[in-house]
C-alpha positions in Angstrom: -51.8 49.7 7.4 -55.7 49.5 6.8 -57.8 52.1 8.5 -60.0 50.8 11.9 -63.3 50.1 11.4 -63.9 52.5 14.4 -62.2 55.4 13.0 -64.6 58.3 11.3 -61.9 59.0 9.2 -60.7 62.7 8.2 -63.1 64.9 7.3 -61.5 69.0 5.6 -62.1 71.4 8.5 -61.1 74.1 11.2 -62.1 72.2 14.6 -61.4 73.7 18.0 -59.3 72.3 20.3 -58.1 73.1 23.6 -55.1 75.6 22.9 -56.9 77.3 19.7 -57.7 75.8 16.4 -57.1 72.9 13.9 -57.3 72.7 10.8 -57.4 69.3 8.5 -56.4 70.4 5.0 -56.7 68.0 2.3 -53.4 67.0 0.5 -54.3 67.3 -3.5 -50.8 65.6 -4.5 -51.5 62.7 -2.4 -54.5 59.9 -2.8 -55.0 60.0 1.0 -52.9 62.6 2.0 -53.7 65.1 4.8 -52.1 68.4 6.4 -53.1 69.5 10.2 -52.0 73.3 11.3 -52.6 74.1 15.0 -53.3 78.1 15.1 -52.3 78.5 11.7 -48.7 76.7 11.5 -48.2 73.8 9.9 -47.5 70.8 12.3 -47.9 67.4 11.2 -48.6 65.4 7.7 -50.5 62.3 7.3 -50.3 59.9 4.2 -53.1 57.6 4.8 -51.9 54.9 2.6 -47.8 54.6 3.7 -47.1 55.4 6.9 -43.0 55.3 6.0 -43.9 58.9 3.6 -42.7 61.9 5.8 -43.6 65.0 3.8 -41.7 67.1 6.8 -38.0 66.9 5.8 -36.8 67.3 9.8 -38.9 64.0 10.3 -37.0 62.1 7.7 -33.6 63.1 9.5 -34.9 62.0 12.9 -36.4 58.9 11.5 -33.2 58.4 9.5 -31.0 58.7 12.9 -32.9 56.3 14.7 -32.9 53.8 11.9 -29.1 53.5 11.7 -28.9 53.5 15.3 -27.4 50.3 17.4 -30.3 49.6 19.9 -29.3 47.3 22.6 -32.6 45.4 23.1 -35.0 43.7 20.5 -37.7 46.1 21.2 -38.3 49.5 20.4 -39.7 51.8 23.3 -40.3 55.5 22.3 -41.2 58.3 23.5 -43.0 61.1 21.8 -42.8 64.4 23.6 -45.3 66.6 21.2 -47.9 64.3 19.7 -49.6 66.4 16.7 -51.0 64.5 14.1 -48.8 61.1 15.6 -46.9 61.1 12.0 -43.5 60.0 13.4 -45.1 57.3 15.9 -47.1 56.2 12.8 -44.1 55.8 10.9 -42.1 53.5 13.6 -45.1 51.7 14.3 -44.5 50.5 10.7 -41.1 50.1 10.6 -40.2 48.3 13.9 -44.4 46.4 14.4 -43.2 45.3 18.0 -42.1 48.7 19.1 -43.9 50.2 22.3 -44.8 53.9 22.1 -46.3 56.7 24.4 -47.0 60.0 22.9 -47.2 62.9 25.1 -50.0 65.4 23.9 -50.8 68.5 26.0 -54.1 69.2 24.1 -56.6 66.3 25.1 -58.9 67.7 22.1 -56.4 67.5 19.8 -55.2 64.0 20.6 -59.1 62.7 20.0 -59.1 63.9 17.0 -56.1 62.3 16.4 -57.5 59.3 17.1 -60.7 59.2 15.9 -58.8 60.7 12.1 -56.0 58.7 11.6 -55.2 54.7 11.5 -53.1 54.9 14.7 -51.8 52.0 16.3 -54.0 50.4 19.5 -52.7 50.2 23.1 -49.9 49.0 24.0 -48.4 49.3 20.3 -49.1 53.2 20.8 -50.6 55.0 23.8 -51.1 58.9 23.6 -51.3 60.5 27.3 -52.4 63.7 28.1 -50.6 66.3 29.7 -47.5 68.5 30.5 -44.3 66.9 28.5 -41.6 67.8 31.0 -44.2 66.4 34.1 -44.7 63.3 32.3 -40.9 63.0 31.8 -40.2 64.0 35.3 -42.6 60.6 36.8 -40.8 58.6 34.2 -39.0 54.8 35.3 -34.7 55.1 35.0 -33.5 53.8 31.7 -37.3 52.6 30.5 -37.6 54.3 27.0 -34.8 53.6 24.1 -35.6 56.7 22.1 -37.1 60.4 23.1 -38.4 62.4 20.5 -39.4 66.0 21.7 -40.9 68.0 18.8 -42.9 70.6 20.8 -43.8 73.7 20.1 -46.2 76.6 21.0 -46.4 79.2 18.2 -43.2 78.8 16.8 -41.3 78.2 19.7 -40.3 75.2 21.9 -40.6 75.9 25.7 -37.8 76.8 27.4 -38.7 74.3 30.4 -37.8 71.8 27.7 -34.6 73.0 26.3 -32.7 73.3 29.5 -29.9 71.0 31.3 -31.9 70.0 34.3 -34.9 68.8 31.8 -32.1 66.9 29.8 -30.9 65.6 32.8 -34.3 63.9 33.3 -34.5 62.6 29.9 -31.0 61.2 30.0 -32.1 59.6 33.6 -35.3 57.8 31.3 -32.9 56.7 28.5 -31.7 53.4 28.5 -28.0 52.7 28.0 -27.4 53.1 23.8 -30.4 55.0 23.6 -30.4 58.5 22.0 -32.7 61.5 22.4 -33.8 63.5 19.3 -35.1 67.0 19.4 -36.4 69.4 16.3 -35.3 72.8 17.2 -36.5 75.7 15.2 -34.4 78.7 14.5 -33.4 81.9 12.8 -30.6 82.7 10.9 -28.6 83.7 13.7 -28.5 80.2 14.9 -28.1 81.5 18.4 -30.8 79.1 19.8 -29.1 76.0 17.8 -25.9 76.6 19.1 -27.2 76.6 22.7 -29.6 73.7 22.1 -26.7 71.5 20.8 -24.0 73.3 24.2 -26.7 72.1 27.0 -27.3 68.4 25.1 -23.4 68.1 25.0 -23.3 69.1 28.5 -25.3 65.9 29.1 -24.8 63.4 26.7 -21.1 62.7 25.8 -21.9 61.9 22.2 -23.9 64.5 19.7 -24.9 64.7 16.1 -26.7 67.5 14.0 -28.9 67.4 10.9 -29.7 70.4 9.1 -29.2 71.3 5.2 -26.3 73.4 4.7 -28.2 77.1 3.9 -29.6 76.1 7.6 -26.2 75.8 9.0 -24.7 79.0 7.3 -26.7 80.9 9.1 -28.6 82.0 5.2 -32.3 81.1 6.6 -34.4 80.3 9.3 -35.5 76.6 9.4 -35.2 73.7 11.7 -31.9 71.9 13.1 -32.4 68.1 14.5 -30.0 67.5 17.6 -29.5 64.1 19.0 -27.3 63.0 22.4 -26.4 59.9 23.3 -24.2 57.7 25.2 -23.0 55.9 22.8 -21.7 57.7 19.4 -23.8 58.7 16.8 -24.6 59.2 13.1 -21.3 56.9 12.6 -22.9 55.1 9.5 -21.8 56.4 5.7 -25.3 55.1 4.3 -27.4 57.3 6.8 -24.8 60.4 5.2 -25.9 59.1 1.8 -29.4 59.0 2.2 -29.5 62.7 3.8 -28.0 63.7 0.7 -30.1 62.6 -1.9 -33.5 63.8 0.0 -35.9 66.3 -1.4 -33.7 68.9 1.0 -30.2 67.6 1.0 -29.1 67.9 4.6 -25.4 67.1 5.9 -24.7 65.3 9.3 -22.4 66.4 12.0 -21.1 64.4 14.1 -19.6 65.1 18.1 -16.5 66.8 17.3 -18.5 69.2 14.7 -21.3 69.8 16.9 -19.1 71.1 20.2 -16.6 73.0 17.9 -20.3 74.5 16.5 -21.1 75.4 20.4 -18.2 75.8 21.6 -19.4 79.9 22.9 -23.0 79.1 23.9 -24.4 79.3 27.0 -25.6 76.1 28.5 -29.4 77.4 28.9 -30.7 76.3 32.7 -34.1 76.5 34.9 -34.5 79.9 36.3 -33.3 80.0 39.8 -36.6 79.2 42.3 -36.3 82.6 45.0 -36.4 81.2 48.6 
């Protein structure tokens, strides 16, 4: 994917943005290879030269569980709720060239720079909107995106407007029949968030998969989980099991029946009750 001519390129730096800092760190193991951390965390890596490289192990699972999905229709439409650096709309942008995507940024700073760094993709291959992700999911068309990706977070945290039934509700109403929702949820050992996470997807979606490596899922460190939710099953293929396997972090798949045993006590997490 050659850079555009328009594009400044990335430049090593701490830049401010609207909710803090960036940085732009170069990567020294990779010709073109760059790491942005918003505040001081890690969020998003960017090999100029292959979009397809995902340094971030969670990325690879949710990439791998939308490439061995069944898609109904003959174009990809996706939508990214969290935008950072773009790396995973990069990355299907290159894998499926007619796909239509929207990425949902709540820092407008941020998402210029994005834009002005990095060889993204040009309207209407790849959009990036500014704003709230649960408002711009909430104005949404019925059954108008085939995947949604949310991978938000502030600190370390994903908002808890985004975790609960009535937003899944809404994202499920976007979905289009066969399409599946993927969300990177970060946890501590206890897993208590996880187990939650995966209990309000499953009350929405009647199919679910997890990806997580096995310390993850034994509770033996803190890390992230990738939940998906569909209406039609998931993670059903041996090779995507395979390839999870032999990554750089060996991660196993579960499917429905694993993921509702795994939440079978957890607390479907809602919206706060509005007083009248």
């Amino acid at each position: 994917m050659p850079r555009k001519k328009d594009s400044a390129g990335p430049t090593a730096g701490v830049y401010d943005i609207d909710t803090g800092t960036c940085e732009l760190i170069r990567d020294t193991l990779v010709s073109d290879g760059w790491t942005v951390q918003i505040n001081g965390v890690p969020s998003s890596h960017i090999d100029m030269d292959d979009p397809t490289q995902l340094d971030f192990e969670y990325m690879r699972w949710m990439a791998g569980l939308v490439r061995y999905h069944d898609f109904p229709g003959s174009r990809l439409r996706t939508l990214h709720l969290g935008g950072g650096a773009c790396t995973l709309a990069r990355y299907f942008a290159a894998v499926y060239p007619d796909a239509r995507q929207v990425v949902v940024e709540l820092d407008g700073r941020l998402a210029e720079l994005v834009r002005d760094w990095f060889d993204l993709p040009r309207a209407p291959l790849l959009r990036i909107r500014v704003g709230d992700a649960r408002e711009v999911t909430e104005t949404l068309t019925e059954n108008s995106r085939d995947v949604i990706v949310r991978d938000v977070f502030a600190g370390s945290t994903t908002p808890e407007a985004l975790q609960t039934k009535e937003f899944t509700d809404h994202v499920r109403r976007v979905l289009a029949p066969g399409g599946v929702y993927v969300v990177n949820c970060g946890d501590t050992r206890d897993l208590q968030r996880t187990r939650r996470e995966a209990s309000t997807i499953g009350s929405v979606f009647p199919h679910t998969a997890i990806v997580a490596d096995p310390a993850m899922l034994k509770g033996r460190r803190y890390g992230n989980v990738v939940i998906a939710g569909s209406d039609v099953p998931l993670a059903q293929e041996p090779a995507l099991a395979r390839e999870l396997l032999g990554g750089g972090v060996p991660a196993h798949v579960w499917q429905d029946e694993q993921v509702r045993t795994f939440a079978r006590d957890a607390k479907v997490l809602r919206d706060p009750v509005q007083k009248q």
